[in-house]
Each structure stands twice: as structure tokens, then as C-alpha cells.
C-alpha angles and dihedrals in degrees: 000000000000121000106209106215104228089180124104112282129218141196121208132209125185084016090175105170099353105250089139099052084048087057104045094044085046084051091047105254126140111232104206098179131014117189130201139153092208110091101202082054092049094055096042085049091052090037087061101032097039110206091018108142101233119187125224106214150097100267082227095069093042114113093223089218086070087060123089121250110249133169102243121027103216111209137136115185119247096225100170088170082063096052127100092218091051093058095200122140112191118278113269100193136028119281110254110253117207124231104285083049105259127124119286107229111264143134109341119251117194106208100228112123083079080067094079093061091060094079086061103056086047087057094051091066112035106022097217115207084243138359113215126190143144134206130166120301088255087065094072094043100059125096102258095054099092098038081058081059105048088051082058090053096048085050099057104271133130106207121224109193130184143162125237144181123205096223100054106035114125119221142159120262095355128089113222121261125269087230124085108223125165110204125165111218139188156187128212097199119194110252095235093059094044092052090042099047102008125241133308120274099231104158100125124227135206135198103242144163115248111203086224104030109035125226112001148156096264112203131213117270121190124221086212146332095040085169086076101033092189105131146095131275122252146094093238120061091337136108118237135011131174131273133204110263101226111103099215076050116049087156119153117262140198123233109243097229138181126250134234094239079071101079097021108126096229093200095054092097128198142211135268110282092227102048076071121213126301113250117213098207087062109024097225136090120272122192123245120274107257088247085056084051091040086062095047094055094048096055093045082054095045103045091021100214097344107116116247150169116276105197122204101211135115106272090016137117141150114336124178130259088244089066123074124240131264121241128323097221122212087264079072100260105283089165106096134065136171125243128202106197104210121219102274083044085220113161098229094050097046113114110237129188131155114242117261134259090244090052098045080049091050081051080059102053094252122147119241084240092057093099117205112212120210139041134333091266080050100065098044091057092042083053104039096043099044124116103252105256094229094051093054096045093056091047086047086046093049095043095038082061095066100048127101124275 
């Protein structure tokens, strides 16, 4: 017998790891078609949604009319050129050609910005009720952002934008997540169903601790500009931080989040600090770099015999495990280890291990049961470059709101 599904349905470009596709099936949607150029992330897509067609192409060679109809288009841009962790600015010169005309060798320059003008060819075509995506904060603030909007609004949507933080979403029925992660997400809702069921409500919440009030539902205050909400959280050099709701209040408040040590798999077991890391070019251990044992120190000192994070990133050091991480980067997050301190806390004697690929998913908001398919390099990309499931189930959740019944 067949089951009609009577639920929303979505279609999914540059799926990764799948974090999207986890959202959206959590939320209750239907995803008819993923596409990625990426193998290992088209198999992980077809080993979680059995009998999906996934496509296994670049999104950029794809004749949209080949695509299913679907009431919401999922895709969030790659952009590389936008991310922090990708440091590119755009090109300011031509590239060089050789003599036969073709492009000397020089600094590599991955083509992605040409990734945010997929969705709307995909729009052209099939007109979806609502198109939903994220990207890193810096997105929204380069120059061709509000062009893209302009070519929505041309095309009959109304944009919704927000600014969220992994660690801090609140959603029902999932935790944040313990990894701070500043995205800025939106949906480009069809005029006819705005007009017809009003916007999204996509102002994010958070649970918090007011000073005055006790434990509340802080809400999202901005420093300035609150008419184009893309930004970071924070008090300091950031954009936007969270206030107390009652209106006699309006203290600040801190969001409650989870911390890292929540999802650590405390019998997966490392090596001696000081026997160093094997490098596979030579085939021999090398010692750690002095800023890598600077870290180290710093954390024995800090949480004097406690385990934590040590973070290899410009401006970081040693966190608790009662903190969450900061962000898993495309490169799949090979930022981050765990230190044991021993008795003596000595830094040679420390134990040291990266975290794994299941806990950085787990920092995700993926299941145990969400398999990633490939190589080891697959999975950290799948991992690193994935849209956060928590953050896609609250977007689903709020769009899904708006849609007809």
C-alpha cells in the first residue's frame, strides 16, 4: 500500500554532511532531491535518507527543470572567499596567463562565491513557497549581499534575516549546541504566502540568568542597526547580546550553555604530550611547536589537574570542559584537543588527543546514528562544513509555520 505524505517537502543543494537534511526531517519536511559534488557527502546523504535521489554533481551544472518542485529550496552557499577561516579577500588584479595563454601557478582561488546565485536559478523555475540558508556572519556583510537581495526581491520574495549562535539557539526539544557558532540565516518567502500567512518569526531566544529576575527567555538586543540584524554575539566588538524580557528589566543576561565535556568520549584515550605527534611525510614522531606547549601550561595552571580543551587558533588557549567550543571550521575542525593533566601536571606527561570526528558531530547536533561515509578527510569536511542541526531545525520549525496547511 502507498502512504501519501501530506507534510511540507524540500529540495537540498551543497547537502555536506548533511546537517540541513537532519533539521528539516526532524521538523517534519519531506526532502525529495540533495545535490553535491562531493562523493563521500552523496553517499552519507543516501546511507541516512534510503531511496533519496541524490544527485552527484556540481549544483552549478544542474538544468534546474530536471529538479523536483518542492516547497522550500535548502541551500546555503559554500563562500569560502566570505569565511574567517578561509582569509581571502577578493582578488584585486588579473590572474597572470603563460605563454600559451593559460594561468601561471599562484595562490589558490576556490570559485564559490558563484554558489549563491544557484538558489536562484532554482527559483526561476519552480517558484518554492520559501528558500532557507546560513553562511557565516561575514557573508552578509560583503558587498554583493544586498545585491542578492535585491535580485529576491525582483523575483517576488520578501527576505527574513536573523543572526544566530549555536550555543545559545532555543529550540524545542533540542539543547544547544556546546559549540559556539555565529551564522547568519534567511528566509526568501513568496510574496503570496507572506501576504497570505505573514513572515517568519525568526528572532532567535535563548534560556539565561537575569541578575534581577532569575532564570528567563533573553531576547536578542541590537548595539545598533537592528533593521539589518547580520552580526556576532558578544558585548565586546560585536554586534548584538541578549537582554532581560521584562520590560521594567532589560538587564543584560547571559545565555545558560552547554559545555564541550558533554559529548567527550571519556574512553577514547590519547598519547604523552611530550612523545609529540606522528607525522606521516616522515614516518617518525616530531615534538610539539613551544606556542602548542605554551597552551598546555597555561591550561595545567588554569584548571590545575581538571582535563580541558586546548584550541590552536590565533588569540586561544586553554577553555573547560564546561564551556562550549568555538567554532569547527570547514577544514573539519582540527582546532581543538583534549588535554588529562596527571598527578605531578607535569606537560610532558599530559595525556593529548584531538577530539574525534563523532564528538565534533555531536558538537553539531548530529545523532550517533547520522553515519558519515569516506575517508578519514572526508569526514572532517563533512563535519566542519555542515549547517549546525539545531540551527536548521529552528529555521524548518519557523518556516514550516508559515506554509500552507
Amino acid at each position: 500500500m502507498t502512504v501519501l505524505f501530506d507534510g511540507p517537502t524540500s529540495v537540498h543543494f551543497f547537502t555536506g554532511g548533511c546537517g540541513d537534511m537532519r533539521g528539516f526531517t526532524d521538523a517534519g519536511f519531506l526532502s525529495l532531491y540533495a545535490a553535491n559534488h562531493h562523493p563521500a557527502s552523496v553517499e552519507t546523504a543516501r546511507i541516512n535518507w534510503p531511496g533519496l535521489f541524490v544527485n552527484p554533481a556540481d549544483v552549478q551544472a544542474i538544468d534546474m527543470r530536471c529538479v523536483p518542485s518542492a516547497q522550500v529550496l535548502v541551500a546555503s552557499p559554500i563562500c569560502t572567499e566570505a569565511s574567517p577561516a578561509g582569509g581571502k579577500a577578493a582578488p584585486r588584479k588579473a590572474v597572470e596567463l603563460d605563454e600559451n595563454g593559460r594561468p601561471k601557478p599562484g595562490p589558490d582561488w576556490p570559485q564559490t562565491r558563484i554558489t549563491m546565485w544557484e538558489p536562484v536559478r532554482y527559483a526561476e523555475v519552480h517558484r518554492p513557497m520559501a528558500y532557507v540558508g546560513e553562511n557565516v556572519a561575514q557573508f552578509g556583510t560583503s558587498p554583493l549581499f544586498k545585491a542578492w537581495l535585491t535580485v529576491w526581491e525582483a523575483l517576488g520574495y520578501t527576505p527574513v534575516i536573523a543572526s544566530v549562535n549555536a550555543a545559545h539557539l532555543k529550540v524545542d526539544g533540542i539543547p544547544p549546541l556546546p559549540q559556539s557558532r555565529d551564522r547568519v540565516v534567511w528566509c526568501f518567502l513568496r510574496n503570496d504566502i507572506a501576504e497570505a500567512n505573514g513572515l517568519p518569526d525568526l528572532r532567535p531566544t535563548c534560556d539565561a540568568m537575569c541578575p534581577t529576575c532569575g532564570p528567563v527567555e533573553g531576547v536578542q538586543h541590537w548595539k545598533k542597526n537592528p533593521e539589518f540584524p547580520v552580526g556576532e554575539y558578544g558585548r565586546k566588538n560585536r554586534q548584538y547580546y541578549y537582554v532581560c524580557p521584562n520590560a521594567r528589566c532589560g538587564a543584560y543576561v547571559e545565555p545558560i550553555t552547554r559545555g564541550i565535556g558533554e559529548v567527550i568520549d571519556h574512553t577514547v584515550r590519547g598519547s604523552r604530550f611530550g612523545d609529540g605527534y606522528y607525522d606521516h611525510f616522515t614516518g617518525g614522531h616530531v615534538p610539539y611547536v613551544q606556542a602548542t606547549r605554551n597552551r598546555v601550561a597555561i591550561g595545567l595552571e588554569k584548571y590545575r589537574g581538571k582535563p580541558f580543551i586546548v584550541t590552536l587558533r590565533n588569540h586561544c588557549d586553554a577553555s573547560s570542559l564546561d564551556d562550549p567550543i568555538g567554532t569547527l571550521t570547514a577544514k573539519g575542525g582540527g582546532h581543538h584537543y583534549l588535554a588529562r593533566p596527571t598527578a605531578d601536571l607535569s606537560i610532558d606527561e599530559c595525556e593529548y588527543r584531538p577530539l574525534t570526528t563523532r564528538e565534533k558531530a555531536r558538537a553539531q547536533g548530529f545523532p550517533d546514528h547520522h553515519i558519515f561515509a569516506g575517508e578519514e578527510d572526508d569526514l572532517r569536511l563533512q563535519v566542519g562544513n555542515a549547517v549546525p542541526v539545531n540551527v536548521a531545525a529552528w529555521l524548518a520549525r519557523r518556516v514550516k509555520a508559515v506554509l500552507p496547511r
